[in-house]
C-alpha positions as CSV (number, residue, x, y, z in Angstrom):
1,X,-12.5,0.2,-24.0
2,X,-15.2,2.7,-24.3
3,X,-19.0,2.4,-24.4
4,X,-19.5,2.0,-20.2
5,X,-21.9,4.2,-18.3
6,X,-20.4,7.2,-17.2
7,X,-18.7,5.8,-14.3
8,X,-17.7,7.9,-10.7
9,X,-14.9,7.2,-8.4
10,X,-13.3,8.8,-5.7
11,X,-10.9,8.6,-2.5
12,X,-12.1,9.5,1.0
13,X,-9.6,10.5,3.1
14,X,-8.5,12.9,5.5
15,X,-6.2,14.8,4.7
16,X,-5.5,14.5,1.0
17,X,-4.3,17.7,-0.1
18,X,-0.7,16.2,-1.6
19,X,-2.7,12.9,-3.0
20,X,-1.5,11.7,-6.4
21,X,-4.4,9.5,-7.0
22,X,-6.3,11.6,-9.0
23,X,-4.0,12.4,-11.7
24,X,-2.9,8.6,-11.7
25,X,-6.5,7.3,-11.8
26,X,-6.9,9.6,-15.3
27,X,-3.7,8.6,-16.5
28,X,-4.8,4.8,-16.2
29,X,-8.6,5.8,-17.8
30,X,-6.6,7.5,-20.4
31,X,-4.3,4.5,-21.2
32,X,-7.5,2.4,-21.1
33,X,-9.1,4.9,-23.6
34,X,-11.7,5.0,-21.2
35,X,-13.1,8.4,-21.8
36,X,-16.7,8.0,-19.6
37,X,-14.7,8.0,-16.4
38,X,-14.2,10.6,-13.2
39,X,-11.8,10.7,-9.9
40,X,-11.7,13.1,-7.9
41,X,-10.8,13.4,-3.8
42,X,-13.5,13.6,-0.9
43,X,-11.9,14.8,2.1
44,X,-14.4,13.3,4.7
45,X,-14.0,13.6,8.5
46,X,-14.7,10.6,10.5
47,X,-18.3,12.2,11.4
48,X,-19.8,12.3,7.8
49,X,-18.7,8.8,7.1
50,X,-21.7,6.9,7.8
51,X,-24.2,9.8,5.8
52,X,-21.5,9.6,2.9
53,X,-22.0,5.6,2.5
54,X,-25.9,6.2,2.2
55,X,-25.4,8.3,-0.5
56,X,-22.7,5.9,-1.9
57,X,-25.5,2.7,-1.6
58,X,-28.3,4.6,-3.7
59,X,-25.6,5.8,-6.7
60,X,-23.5,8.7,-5.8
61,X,-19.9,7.2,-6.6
62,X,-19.7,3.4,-8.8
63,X,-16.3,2.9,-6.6
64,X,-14.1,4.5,-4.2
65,X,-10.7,4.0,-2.9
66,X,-10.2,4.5,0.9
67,X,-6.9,6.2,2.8
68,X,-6.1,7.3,6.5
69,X,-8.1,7.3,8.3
70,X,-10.8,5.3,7.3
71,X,-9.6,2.0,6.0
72,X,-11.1,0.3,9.3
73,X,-13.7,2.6,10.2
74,X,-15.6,1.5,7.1
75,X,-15.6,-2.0,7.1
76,X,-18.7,-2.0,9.3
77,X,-20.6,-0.3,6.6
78,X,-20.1,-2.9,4.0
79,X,-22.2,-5.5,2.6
80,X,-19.2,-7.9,2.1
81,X,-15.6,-7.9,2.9
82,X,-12.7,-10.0,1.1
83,X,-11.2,-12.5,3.2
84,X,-7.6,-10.7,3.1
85,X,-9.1,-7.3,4.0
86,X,-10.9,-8.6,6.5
87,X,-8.0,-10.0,8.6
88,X,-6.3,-6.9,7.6
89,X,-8.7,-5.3,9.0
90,X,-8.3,-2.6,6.3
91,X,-10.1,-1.9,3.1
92,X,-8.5,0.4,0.5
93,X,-11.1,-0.5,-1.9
94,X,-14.6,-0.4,-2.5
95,X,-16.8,-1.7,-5.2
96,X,-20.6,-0.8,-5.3
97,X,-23.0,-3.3,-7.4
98,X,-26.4,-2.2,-7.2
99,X,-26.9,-0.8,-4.1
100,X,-24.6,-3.8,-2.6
101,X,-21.1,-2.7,-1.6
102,X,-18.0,-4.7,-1.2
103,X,-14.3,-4.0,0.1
104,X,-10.9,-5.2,-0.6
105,X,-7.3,-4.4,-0.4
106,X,-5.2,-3.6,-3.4
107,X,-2.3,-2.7,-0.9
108,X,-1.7,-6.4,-1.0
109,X,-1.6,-6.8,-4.7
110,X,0.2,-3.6,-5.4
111,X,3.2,-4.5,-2.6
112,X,3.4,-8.0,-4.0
113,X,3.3,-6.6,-7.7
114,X,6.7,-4.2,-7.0
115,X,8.1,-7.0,-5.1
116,X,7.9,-9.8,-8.2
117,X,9.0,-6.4,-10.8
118,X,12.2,-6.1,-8.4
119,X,13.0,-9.6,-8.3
120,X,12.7,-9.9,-4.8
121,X,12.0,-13.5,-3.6
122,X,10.1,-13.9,-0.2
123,X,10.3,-17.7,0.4
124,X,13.3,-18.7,2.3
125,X,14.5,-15.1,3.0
126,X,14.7,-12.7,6.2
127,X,12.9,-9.6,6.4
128,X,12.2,-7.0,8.5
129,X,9.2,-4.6,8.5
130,X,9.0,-0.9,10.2
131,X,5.9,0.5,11.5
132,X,2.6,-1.9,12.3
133,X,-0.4,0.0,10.7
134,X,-2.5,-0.8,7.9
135,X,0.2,-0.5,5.4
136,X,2.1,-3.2,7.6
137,X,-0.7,-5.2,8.0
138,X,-0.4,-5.8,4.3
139,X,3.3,-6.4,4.0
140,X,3.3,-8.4,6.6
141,X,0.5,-10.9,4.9
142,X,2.2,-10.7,1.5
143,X,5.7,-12.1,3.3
144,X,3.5,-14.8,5.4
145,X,1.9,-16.2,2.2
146,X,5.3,-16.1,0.1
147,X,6.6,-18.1,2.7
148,X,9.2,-15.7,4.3
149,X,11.9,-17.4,6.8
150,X,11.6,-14.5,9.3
151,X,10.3,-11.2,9.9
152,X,11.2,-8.7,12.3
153,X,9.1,-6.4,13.7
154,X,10.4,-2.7,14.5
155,X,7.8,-0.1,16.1
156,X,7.3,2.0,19.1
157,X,3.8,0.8,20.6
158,X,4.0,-3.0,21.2
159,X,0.5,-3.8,21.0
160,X,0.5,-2.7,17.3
161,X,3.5,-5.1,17.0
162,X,1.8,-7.7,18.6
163,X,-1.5,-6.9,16.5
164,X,0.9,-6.9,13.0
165,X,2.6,-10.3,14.4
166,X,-0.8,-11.7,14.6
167,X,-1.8,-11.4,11.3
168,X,1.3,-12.9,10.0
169,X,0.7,-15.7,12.2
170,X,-2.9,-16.4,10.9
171,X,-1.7,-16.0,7.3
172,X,1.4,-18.6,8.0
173,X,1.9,-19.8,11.6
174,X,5.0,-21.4,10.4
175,X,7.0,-18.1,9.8
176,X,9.5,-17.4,12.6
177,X,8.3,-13.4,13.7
178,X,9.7,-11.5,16.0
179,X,9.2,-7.9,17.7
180,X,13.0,-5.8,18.1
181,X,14.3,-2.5,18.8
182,X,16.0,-0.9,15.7
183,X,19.3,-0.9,17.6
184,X,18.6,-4.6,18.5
185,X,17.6,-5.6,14.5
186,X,21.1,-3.4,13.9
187,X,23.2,-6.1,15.1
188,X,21.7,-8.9,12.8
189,X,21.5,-6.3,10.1
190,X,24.2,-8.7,8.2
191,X,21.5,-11.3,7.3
192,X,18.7,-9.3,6.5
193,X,17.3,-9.7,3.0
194,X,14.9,-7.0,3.0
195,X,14.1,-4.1,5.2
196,X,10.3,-2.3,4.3
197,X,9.7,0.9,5.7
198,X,5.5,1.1,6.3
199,X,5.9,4.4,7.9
200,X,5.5,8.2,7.2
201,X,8.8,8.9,8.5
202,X,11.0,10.8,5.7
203,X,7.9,11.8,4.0
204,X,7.7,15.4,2.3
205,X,8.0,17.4,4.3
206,X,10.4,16.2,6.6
207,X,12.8,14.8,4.3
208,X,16.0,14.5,6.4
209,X,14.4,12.2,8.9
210,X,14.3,8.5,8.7
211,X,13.3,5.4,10.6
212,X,16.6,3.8,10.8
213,X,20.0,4.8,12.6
214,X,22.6,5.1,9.7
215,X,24.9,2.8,9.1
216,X,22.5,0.1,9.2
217,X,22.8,-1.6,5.7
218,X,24.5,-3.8,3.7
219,X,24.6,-4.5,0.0
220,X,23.1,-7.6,0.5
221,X,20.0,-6.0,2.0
222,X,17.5,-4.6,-0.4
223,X,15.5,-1.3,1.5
224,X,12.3,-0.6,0.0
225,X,10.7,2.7,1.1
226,X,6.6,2.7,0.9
227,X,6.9,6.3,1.0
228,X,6.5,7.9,-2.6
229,X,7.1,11.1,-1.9
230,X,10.2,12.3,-2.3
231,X,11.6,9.6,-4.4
232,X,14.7,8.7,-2.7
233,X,13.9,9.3,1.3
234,X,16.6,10.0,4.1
235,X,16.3,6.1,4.4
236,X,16.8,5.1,0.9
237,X,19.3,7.4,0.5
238,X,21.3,5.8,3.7
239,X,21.0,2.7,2.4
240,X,22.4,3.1,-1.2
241,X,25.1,4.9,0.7
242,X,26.0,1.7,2.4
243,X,25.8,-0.2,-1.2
244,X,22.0,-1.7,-0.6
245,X,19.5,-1.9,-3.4
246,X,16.5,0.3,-2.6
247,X,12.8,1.0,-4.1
248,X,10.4,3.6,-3.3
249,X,6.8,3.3,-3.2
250,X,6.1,4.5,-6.7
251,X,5.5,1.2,-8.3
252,X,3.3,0.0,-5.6
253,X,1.2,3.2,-6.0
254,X,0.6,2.5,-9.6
255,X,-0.1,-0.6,-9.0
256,X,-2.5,-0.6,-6.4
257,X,-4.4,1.8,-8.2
258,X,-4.6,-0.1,-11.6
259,X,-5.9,-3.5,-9.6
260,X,-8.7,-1.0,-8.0
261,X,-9.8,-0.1,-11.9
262,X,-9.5,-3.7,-12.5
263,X,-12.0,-4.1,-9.5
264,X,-14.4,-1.4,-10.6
265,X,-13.8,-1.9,-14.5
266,X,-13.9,-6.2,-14.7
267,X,-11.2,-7.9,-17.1
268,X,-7.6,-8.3,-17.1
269,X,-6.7,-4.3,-17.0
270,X,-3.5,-5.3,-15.3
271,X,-2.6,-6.6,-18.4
272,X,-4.0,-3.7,-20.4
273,X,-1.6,-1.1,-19.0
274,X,1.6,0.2,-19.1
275,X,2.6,0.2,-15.9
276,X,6.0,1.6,-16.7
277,X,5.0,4.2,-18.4
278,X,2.7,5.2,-15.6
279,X,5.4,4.9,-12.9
280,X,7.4,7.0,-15.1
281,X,5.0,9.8,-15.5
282,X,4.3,9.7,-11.5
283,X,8.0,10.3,-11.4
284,X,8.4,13.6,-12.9
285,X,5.3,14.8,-11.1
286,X,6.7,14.1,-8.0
287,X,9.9,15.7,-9.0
């Protein structure tokens, strides 16, 4: 799949010091045999937003993917906006054709990518999400269109709860949502299906914290841990104490990153990759 134009990519973010985008974004390219592509970080304060989309317009960068804090803050600098990112209200993506520029969110495709490679079905089933931000936001969309029985809602501010409660209402006003303490969701723990951790709690460093009092699983309840890095957080770790399948956030990092090459690149690259192999090799540089 050579023979493009050399083609530029990035991530803006701030800050992104730890990111493993870069080295996953070449590992993809070099899968691809694309050999006329580059990715590298921006770290961009809020300020120098605006000035850096200018240059973006007119030809500095063919795509770039988008990370706290900006997903929001750039919407407003976009020519076009897909419907899901829109009610999101969060664009992790960016595709620049001419000088016209267009979002999306590959959060959605990457959560509901891991969720079909785990064999976890939405429809009918109870889940519960922690945190309300943008990473949430996407969950929460993903179990509103699969057609999720219930979700609850765990996080500290209750107008982000009500905000992440919205969106799963406008995506599915039929699914029964509700906002509750941890200790509360701790008594129906039993029938959960699914518990999704959307927050940075447990992340490198803090690695002994977690979201969720112990003793909070079962092993009929699956936990899935966005966090990446390290592998198995304090919360995963509780959890396949008590029995519980778990997942980390590996697979939906891979995989949010190969539908953003599929964005920039056109054609089926989902189908074109390994995604195993890339997962794998994420793995032992995390480690």
């Amino acid at each position: 799949m050579t023979g493009y134009d050399l083609k530029r990519f990035a991530l803006l973010g701030e800050p992104l010091g730890h990111s493993m985008s870069p080295a996953l974004h070449k590992a993809i390219y070099r899968q691809l045999e694309i050999d006329d592509a580059s990715y590298r970080t921006v770290e961009l304060p809020q300020e120098r937003l605006k000035s850096f989309f200018t240059g973006f317009r007119v030809g500095g960068f063919d795509g770039v993917n988008v990370t706290i804090p900006h997903k929001a803050s750039v919407i407003d600098l976009l020519d076009e906006v897909d419907s899901k990112a829109r009610l999101l209200n969060a664009v992790n993506c960016v595709n620049r054709t001419g000088n016209q520029l267009t979002g999306y969110n590959t959060d959605l495709l990457g959560f509901g990518y891991s969720l079909r490679q785990n064999n976890v079905e939405i429809e009918g089933n109870q889940f519960a999400i922690i945190g309300a931000g943008g990473s949430a936001q996407a969950v929460g969309a993903v179990l509103a269109d699969g057609e999720a029985k219930k979700v609850s809602i765990v996080n500290r501010t209750p107008e982000r709860a009500e905000e992440l409660k919205a969106t799963i209402l406008s995506v599915n006003e039929a699914i029964d949502v509700e906002l509750i303490s941890a200790e509360d969701l701790a008594q129906n723990a039993k029938n959960l299906d699914c518990v999704v951790n959307t927050t940075s709690v447990g992340m490198s460093p803090n690695v002994t914290d977690s979201p969720l009092p112990s003793g909070f699983f079962t092993e009929n309840t699956l936990a899935f841990d966005l966090v990446y890095n390290p592998l198995e957080t304090q919360f995963l770790k509780d959890a396949k104490a008590q029995g519980a399948s778990v997942v980390n956030g590996v697979q939906m990092l891979v995989a949010q990153a190969v539908y953003s090459v599929e964005i920039w690149m056109g054609g089926n690259i989902v189908a074109h990759v390994d995604m195993n192999a890339l997962v794998r090799d994420l793995e032992k540089t995390i480690k």
